[in-house]
TIKOLDREN-435696 format. One record per residue (C-alpha): y, z, x. Coordinates in steps of 0.25 Angstrom, whole numbers, padded with zeros to 4 digits, always signed. Example, Ala and Ser with C-alpha at 12.3 -4.5 7.8 and 13.67 -1.06 7.14 Angstrom:
REM residues 2
-0018+0031+0049;-0004+0029+0055;
//
This chain:
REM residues 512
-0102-0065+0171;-0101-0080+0172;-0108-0082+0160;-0099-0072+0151;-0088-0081+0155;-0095-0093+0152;-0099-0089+0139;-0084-0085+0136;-0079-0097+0139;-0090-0106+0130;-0085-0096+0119;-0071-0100+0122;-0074-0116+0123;-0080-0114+0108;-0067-0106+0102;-0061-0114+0091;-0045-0115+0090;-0035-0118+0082;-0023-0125+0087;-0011-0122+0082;+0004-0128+0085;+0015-0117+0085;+0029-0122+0090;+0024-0136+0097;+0012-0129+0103;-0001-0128+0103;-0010-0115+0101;-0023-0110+0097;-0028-0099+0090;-0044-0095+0091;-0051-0101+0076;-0060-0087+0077;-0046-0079+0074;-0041-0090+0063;-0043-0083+0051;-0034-0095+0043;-0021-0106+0044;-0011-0104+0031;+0000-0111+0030;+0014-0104+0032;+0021-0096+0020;+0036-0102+0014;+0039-0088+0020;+0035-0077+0028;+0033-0063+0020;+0042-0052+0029;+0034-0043+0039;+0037-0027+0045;+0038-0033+0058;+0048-0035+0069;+0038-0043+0078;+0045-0058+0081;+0033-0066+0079;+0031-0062+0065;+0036-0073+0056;+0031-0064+0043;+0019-0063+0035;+0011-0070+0025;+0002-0066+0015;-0011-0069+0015;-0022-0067+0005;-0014-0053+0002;-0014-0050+0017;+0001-0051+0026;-0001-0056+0038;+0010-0058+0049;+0012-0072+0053;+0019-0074+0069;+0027-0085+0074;+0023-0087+0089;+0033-0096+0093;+0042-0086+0099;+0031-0078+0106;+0025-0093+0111;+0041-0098+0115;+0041-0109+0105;+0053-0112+0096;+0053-0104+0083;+0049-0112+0071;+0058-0118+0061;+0055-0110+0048;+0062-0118+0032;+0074-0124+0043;+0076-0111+0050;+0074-0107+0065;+0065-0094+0064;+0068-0083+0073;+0057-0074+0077;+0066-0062+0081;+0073-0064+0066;+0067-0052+0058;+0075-0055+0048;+0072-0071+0044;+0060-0073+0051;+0049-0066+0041;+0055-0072+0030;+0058-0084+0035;+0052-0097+0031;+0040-0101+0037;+0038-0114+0045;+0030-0126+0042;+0014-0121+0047;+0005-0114+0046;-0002-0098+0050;-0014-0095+0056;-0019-0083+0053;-0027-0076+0063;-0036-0064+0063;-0045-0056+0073;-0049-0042+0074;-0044-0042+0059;-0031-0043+0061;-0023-0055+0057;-0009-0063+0061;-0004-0076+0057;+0002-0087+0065;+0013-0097+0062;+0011-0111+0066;+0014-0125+0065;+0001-0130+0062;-0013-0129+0066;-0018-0143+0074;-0031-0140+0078;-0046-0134+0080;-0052-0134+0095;-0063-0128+0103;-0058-0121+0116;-0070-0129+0122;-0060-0142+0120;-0049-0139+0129;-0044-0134+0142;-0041-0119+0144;-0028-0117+0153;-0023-0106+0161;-0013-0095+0156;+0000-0093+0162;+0004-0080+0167;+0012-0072+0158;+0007-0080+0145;+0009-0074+0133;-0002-0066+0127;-0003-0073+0113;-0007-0085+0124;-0022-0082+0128;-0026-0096+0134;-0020-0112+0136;-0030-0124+0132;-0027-0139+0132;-0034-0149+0123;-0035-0164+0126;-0029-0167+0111;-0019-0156+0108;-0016-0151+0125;-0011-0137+0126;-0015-0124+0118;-0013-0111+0119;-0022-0101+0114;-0016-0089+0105;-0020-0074+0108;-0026-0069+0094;-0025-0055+0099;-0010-0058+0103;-0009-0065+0088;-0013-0053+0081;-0003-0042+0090;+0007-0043+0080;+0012-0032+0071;+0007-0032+0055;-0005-0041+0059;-0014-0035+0047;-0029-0033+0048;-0037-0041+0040;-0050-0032+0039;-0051-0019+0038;-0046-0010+0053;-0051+0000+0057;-0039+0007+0056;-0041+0005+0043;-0056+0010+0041;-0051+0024+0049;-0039+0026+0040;-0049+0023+0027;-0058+0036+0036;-0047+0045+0036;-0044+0052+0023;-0031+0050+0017;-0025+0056+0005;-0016+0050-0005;-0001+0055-0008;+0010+0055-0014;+0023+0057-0007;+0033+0062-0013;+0048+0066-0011;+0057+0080-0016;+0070+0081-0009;+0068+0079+0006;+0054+0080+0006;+0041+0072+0005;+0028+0078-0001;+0014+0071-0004;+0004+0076-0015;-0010+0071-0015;-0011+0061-0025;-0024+0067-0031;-0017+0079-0032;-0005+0074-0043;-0009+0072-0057;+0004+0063-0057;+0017+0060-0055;+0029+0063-0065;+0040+0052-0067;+0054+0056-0067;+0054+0066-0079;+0064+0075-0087;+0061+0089-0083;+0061+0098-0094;+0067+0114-0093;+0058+0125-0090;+0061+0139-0092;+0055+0140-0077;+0063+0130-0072;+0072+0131-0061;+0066+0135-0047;+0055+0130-0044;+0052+0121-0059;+0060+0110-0062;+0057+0109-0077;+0046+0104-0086;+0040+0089-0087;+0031+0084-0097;+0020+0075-0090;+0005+0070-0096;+0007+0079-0108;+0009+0092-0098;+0022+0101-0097;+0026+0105-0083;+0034+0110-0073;+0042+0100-0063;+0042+0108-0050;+0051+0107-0040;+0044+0103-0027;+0050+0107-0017;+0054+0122-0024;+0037+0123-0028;+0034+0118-0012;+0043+0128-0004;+0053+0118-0001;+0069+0120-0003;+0073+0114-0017;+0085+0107-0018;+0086+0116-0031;+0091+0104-0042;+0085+0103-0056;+0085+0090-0061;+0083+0086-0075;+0072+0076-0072;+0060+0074-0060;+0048+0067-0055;+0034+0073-0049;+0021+0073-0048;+0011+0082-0056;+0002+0092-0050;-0011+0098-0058;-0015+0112-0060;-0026+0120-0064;-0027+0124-0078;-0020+0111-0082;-0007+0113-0078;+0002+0104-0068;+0016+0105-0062;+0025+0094-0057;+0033+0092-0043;+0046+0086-0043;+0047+0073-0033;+0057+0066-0030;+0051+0053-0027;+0036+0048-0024;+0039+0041-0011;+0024+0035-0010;+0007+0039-0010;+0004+0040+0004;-0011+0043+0009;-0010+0051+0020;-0022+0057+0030;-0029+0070+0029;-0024+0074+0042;-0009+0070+0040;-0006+0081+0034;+0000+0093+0042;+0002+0107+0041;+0017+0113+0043;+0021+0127+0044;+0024+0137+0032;+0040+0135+0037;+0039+0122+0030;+0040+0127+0014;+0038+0140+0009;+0025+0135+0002;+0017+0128+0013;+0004+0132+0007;+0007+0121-0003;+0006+0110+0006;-0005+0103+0014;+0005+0100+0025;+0015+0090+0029;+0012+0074+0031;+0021+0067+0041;+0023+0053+0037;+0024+0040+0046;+0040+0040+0044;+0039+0056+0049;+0042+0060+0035;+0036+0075+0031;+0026+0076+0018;+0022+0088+0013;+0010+0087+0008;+0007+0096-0003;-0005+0104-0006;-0009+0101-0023;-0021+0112-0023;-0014+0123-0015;-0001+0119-0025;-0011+0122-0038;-0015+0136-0031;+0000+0139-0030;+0004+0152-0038;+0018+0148-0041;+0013+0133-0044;+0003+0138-0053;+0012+0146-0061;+0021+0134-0064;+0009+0125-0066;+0004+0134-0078;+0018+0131-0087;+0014+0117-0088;+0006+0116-0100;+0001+0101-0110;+0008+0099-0120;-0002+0093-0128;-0018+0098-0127;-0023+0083-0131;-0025+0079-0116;-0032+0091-0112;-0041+0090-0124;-0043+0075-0121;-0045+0077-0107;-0056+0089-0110;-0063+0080-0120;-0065+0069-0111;-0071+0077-0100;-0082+0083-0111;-0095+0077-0109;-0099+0066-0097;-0105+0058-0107;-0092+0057-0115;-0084+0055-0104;-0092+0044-0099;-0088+0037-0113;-0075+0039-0111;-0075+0033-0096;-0083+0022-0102;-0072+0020-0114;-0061+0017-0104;-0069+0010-0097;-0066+0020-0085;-0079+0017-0079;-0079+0002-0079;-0079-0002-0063;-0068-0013-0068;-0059-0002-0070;-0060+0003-0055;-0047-0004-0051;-0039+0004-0061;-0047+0017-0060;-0042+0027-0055;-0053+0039-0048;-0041+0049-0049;-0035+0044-0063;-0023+0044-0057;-0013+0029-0058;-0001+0025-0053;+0009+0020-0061;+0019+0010-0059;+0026-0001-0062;+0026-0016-0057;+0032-0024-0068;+0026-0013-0079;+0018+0001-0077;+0006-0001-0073;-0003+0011-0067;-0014+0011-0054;-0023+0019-0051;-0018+0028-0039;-0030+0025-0031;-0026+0012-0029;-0016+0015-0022;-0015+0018-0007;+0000+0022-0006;+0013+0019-0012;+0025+0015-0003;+0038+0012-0008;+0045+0000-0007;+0050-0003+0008;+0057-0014+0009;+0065-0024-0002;+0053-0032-0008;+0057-0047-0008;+0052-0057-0020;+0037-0058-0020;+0028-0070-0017;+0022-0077-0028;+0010-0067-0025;+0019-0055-0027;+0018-0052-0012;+0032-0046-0010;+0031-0040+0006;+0022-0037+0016;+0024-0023+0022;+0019-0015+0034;+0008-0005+0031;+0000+0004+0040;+0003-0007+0050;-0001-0017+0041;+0007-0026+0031;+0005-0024+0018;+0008-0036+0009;+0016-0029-0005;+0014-0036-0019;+0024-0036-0030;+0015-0028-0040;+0021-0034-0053;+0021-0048-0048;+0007-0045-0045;+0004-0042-0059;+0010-0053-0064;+0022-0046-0070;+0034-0052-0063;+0041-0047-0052;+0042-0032-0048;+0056-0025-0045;+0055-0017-0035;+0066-0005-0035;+0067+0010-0030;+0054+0014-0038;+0046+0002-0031;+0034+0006-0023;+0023-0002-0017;+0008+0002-0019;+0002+0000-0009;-0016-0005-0011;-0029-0007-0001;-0036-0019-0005;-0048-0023+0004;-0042-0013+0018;-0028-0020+0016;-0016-0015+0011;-0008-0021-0002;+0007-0017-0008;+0011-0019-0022;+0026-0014-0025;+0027-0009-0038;+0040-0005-0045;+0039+0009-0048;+0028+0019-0045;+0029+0027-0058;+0018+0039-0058;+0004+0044-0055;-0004+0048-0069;-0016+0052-0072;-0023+0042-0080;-0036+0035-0087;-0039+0019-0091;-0039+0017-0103;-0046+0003-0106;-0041-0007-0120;-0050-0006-0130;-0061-0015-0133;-0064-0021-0147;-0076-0011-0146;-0067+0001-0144;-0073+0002-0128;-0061+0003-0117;-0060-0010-0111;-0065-0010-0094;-0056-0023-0090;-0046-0017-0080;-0035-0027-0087;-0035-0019-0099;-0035-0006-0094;-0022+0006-0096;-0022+0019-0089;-0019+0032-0098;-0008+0040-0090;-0005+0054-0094;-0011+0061-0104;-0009+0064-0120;+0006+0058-0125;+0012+0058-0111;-0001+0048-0109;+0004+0033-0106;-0005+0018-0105;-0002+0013-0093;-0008-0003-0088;-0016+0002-0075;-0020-0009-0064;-0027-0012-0052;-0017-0014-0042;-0025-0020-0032;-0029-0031-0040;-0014-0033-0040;-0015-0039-0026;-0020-0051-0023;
//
């Protein structure tokens, strides 16, 4: 036992500190938990938190981290910020407030990182060079020890542990939380909205997502069929949702609407009014629950319900049980092509492995420096930062829409950190990103939301427009091959004269 405790205390003696000065006093911070000192930002970027010892956040290498002011906590005299006297228990000035002359230290154990606001760093010291002191009862837990030193006299030794118990303190490796949730099966959706109500479709299932469109008259319409709508060189009906899904309709027959497209066997598909796309979620296997037959009249259409963090319903819906459908199947078979080039051209490519090889090969579909913009599922996202451009929708973890009133961006095109699966999520202006001004951000604005390297990213687009089925098509060569350079690549949306060339991206080259 003796020699346990000597052998922790020759550990201690060789413990390398910093000491720092915050408010007039002096503090230490263990070197082994410095991760690195930076020098404090003209002003703090605004945080999700009501805790009083956050001053604000500051960027770093892509990564928000929250910095704290101590003094409060410690009983020292806030400090003076660009003139003004900060108050920690001010929301409202404090995390965008000036910050004062000094600098942060960033600090990081068990993978989690805080930063800390003060006056300046003054010096490095072994623990083996000074006097330990006793503790005080009742001493603040962010205090763990007292030393003196024969040049610099007292200092107190900071609590690590206590540093990092603050809220939106991020991780700066991979949690384990993390590598469970990347264990349990998720499965992407869009949600949508009809009346009152919210659904969500597999994303795998839609074929795509119809802008708002004029609706054509239909003999058949009226009931259950809204009208007719021309998408991808296909005629089809526009359904209304809630009618088709054993819902009560609220009976209106507009003259135009939005959806999204469903295949069907035989080469038919039929359309879903919507309302509005809220967002893509990706929600867990097991998430989804049964309700009773009560529900709707057609409950055997329905995977079951999935209640969201604000205790919102979603019915999720059920594609392949909807294609077996008498009554749906009936409707899918009015829609017809208009035109029979597609189905010839989509027939002749699939004649042959060989030629079909030539023809990946031509696009340059099988280059590995088209992987960032190829999508497994040919299926992109279009929307519009400055200009139309299309990713591919696996790029994607979800889209939100826009919380909060996005300020004017840094000179980065960092616009707002946001809290994410209890994490903060630094949000990019996606326009400014590439280099094409500065994005307006109205009712249509949305923020896509990436995984880069186990962390979370945000760029907010303008508009989210629709989700198309689609191939690369590369520039041509002066030999007549498809060019592979990702910067001089389009993706083909659409098929036949409904087809449209669209600048498709990376979007996690986007971030920096």
């Amino acid at each position: 036992m003796q020699g346990t405790q000597e052998a922790e205390s020759a550990e201690a003696a060789d413990m390398l500190v910093g000491v720092v000065e915050i408010g007039g006093m002096l503090f230490a911070i263990p070197i082994a938990d410095v991760r690195e000192v930076i020098p404090a930002p003209t002003r703090f970027q605004r945080l999700p938190s009501q805790h009083p010892d956050l001053a604000g956040g500051v960027l770093l290498r892509g990564k928000a981290i929250p910095v704290q002011v101590l003094h409060r906590r410690l009983g020292l005299d806030a400090p003076v910020l660009n003139g003004w006297d900060t108050d920690l228990s001010d929301r409202e000035t404090t995390p965008d407030t000036p910050a004062a002359e000094g600098v942060i230290v960033v600090v990081r154990a068990n993978g989690r990182v805080t930063g800390v606001l003060v006056d300046a760093v003054r010096c490095l010291l072994q623990l083996g060079d000074t006097w330990a002191q006793n503790l005080p009862e009742g001493q603040d837990d962010l205090i763990c020890g007292g030393y003196i030193c024969d040049t610099h006299g007292h200092f107190s030794m900071l609590s690590v542990p206590e540093l990092l118990n603050i809220p939106l303190a991020p991780s700066d490796e991979i949690s384990e939380t993390a590598r469970r949730r990347s264990r349990v099966r998720r499965v992407a959706y869009i949600r949508f909205r009809v009346g009152e109500l919210n659904f969500l479709i597999a994303m795998k299932d839609i074929a795509s997502t119809v802008p708002t469109s004029a609706l054509e008259p239909w003999p058949v319409s009226g009931g259950s069929c809204l009208g007719l709508i021309s998408r991808h060189g296909m005629e089809m009906p526009m359904l209304d949702t809630l009618a088709n899904l054993g819902f009560s309709s609220t009976g209106a027959r507009p003259t135009e609407a939005s959806g999204v497209i469903i295949d069907f066997p035989d080469d038919h598909a039929l359309a879903f009014n919507v309302d509005r796309v809220v967002s893509v979620v990706n929600v867990q296997e097991d998430a989804v629950y049964a309700f009773p037959p009560s529900v709707t009249s057609r409950w055997n259409l329905f995977d079951g319900v999935h209640i969201d963090e604000a205790g919102d319903q979603c019915f999720v819906i059920n594609v392949a049980a909807c294609r077996e459908d008498a009554d749906l199947l009936r409707l899918a078979a009015t829609s017809h092509r208009k035109k029979p080039e597609p189905i010839k051209r989509m027939a002749a490519s699939s004649q042959g492995e060989g030629r079909g090889s030539d023809n990946a090969s031509e696009h340059g579909i099988g280059s590995p420096l088209l992987a960032g913009i190829r999508s497994q599922s040919n299926r992109y996202l279009t929307v519009c930062a400055a200009g139309d451009f299309a990713v591919p929708i696996e790029a994607v973890s979800e889209i939100m829409r826009v919380p909060v009133q996005f300020g004017e961006a840094d000179f980065d095109g960092h616009l707002v950190n946001l809290s994410y699966r209890d994490r903060l999520m630094p949000v990019y202006d996606c326009a400014q990103r590439r280099g094409n001004g500065i994005g307006q951000f109205g009712t249509e604005a949305g923020i896509l939301i990436l995984n880069k390297d186990g962390h979370h990213f945000g760029l907010a687009v303008e508009a989210m427009k629709s989700i198309d089925t689609g191939r690369l098509k590369g520039f041509r060569n002066a030999d007549g091959t498809a060019s592979d350079m990702p910067s001089e690549q389009l993706v083909e949306l659409g098929l036949g004269r409904a087809s449209r060339l669209v600048p498709v991206e990376d979007p996690t080259v986007l971030l920096p």
